[in-house]
C-alpha positions in Angstrom: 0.0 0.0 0.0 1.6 3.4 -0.7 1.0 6.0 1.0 0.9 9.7 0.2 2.6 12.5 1.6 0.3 15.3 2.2 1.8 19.0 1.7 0.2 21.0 5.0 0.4 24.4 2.5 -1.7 22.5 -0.3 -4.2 21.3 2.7 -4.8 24.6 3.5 -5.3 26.3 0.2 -7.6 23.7 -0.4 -9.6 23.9 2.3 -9.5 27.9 1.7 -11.2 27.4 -1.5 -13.7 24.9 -0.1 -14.7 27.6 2.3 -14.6 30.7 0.2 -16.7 28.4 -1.7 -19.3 27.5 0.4 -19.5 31.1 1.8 -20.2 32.2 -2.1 -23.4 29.9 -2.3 -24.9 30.7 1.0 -24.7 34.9 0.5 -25.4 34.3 -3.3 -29.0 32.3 -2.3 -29.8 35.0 0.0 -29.3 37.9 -1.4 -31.7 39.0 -3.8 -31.0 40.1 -7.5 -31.5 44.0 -8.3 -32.7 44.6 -12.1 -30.9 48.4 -13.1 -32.3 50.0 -15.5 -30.3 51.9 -18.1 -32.6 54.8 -18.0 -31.5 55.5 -14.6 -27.6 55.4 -14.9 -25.3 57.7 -15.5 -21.8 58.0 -15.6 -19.6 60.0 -12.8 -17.0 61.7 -14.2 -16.3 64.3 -12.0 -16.8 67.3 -14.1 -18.2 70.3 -13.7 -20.8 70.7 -16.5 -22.0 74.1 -15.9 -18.6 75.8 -16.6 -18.1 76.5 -20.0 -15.2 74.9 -21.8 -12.1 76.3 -22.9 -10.3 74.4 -26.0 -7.4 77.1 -26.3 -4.6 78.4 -24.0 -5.2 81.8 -25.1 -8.7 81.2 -23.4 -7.3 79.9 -20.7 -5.0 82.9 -20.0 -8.3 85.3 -20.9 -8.1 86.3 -24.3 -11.5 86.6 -25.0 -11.1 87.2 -28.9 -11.9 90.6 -29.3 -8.1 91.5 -29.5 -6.9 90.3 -32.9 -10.6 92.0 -34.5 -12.0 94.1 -32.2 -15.3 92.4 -32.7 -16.6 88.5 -32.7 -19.9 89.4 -35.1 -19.9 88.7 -38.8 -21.8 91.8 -39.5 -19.6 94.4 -37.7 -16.6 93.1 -38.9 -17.6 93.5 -42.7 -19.4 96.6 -41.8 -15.9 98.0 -40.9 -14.5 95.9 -44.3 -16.6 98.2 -46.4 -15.3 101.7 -44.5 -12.0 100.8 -45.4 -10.2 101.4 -48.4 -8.3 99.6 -50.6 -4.7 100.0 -49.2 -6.3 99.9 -45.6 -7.6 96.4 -46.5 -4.0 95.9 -47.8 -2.4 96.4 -44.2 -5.1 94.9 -42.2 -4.8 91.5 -44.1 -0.8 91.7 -44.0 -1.1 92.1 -40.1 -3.5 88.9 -39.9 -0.7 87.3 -41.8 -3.0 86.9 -45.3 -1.0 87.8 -48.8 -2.6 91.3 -49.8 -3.9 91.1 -53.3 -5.0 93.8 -55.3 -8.6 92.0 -55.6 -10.9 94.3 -52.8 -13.5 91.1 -53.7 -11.3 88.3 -52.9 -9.1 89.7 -50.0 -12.6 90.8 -48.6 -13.7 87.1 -49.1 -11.0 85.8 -47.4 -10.5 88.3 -44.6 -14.4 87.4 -43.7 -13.5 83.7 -43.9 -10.2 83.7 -41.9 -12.5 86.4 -39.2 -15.5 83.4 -39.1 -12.4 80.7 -38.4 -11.4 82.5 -35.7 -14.5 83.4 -34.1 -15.6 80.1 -34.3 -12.6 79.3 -31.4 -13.7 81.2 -28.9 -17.6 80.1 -29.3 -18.6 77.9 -26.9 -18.8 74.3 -27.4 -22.1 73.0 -27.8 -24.1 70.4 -25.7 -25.6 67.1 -27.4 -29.4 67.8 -27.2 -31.3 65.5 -25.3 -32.3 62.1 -27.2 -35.8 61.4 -28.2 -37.2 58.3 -26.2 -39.8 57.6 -28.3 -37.4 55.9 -31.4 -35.7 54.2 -29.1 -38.8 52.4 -27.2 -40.2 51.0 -30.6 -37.2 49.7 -31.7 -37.0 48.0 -28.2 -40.6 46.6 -28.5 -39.8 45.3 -31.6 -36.9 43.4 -30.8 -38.7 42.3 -27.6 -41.4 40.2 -29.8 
């Protein structure tokens, strides 16, 4: 008859999973299952939502846009494009960093383009709108049946 030489170590890790075991079905028969609904979660992330975002570092250090134009609105800014002459044009587009043309149509085309790609830095970013339910529970209902 042979006999077997028992490790004391290996006893006990067995016997630790026998128990961890056994404590695993006992709890798990009496607690009771909690359906979530998706509807009500939502995710922590820590942020402050009403704050408004900033996406530059000139934001950041306050530049609130109004320095490189001396206005954020479309209209102003070509109201004061039409005031100006031809070499004024000239000298404002060489200070933005633009090539000034002799073309008062196309230089004012592209100063109001290059003005709307910069305003559009300093508006603020825009929050998803809320989703509409109502799609979303008939596709549900369908796939239910």
């Amino acid at each position: 008859m042979k006999t077997l030489k028992v490790n004391s170590l290996g006893v006990f890790f067995f016997l630790e999973k026998y128990i961890v075991n056994q404590y695993n079905k006992v709890k798990g028969k009496n607690m009771a299952k909690k359906k979530l609904k998706l509807n009500n979660l939502h995710q922590a992330h820590g942020k402050d939502e009403s704050k408004e975002t900033v996406q530059s570092l000139d934001q950041l250090w306050g530049d609130d846009g109004l320095s490189k134009y001396k206005t954020l609105d479309v209209v102003e800014y070509t109201q004061n494009l039409a005031e100006m002459n031809k070499s004024d044009l000239q000298n404002h587009a060489a200070k933005l960093g633009l090539v000034p043309i002799d073309s008062r149509e196309i230089l004012v085309k592209r100063l109001v383009s290059e003005f709307k790609k910069h305003t559009t830095k300093y508006q603020p970013v825009r929050k998803p709108q809320a989703k509409d339910d109502s799609k979303e529970a008939k596709v549900r209902k369908l796939l239910s049946d």
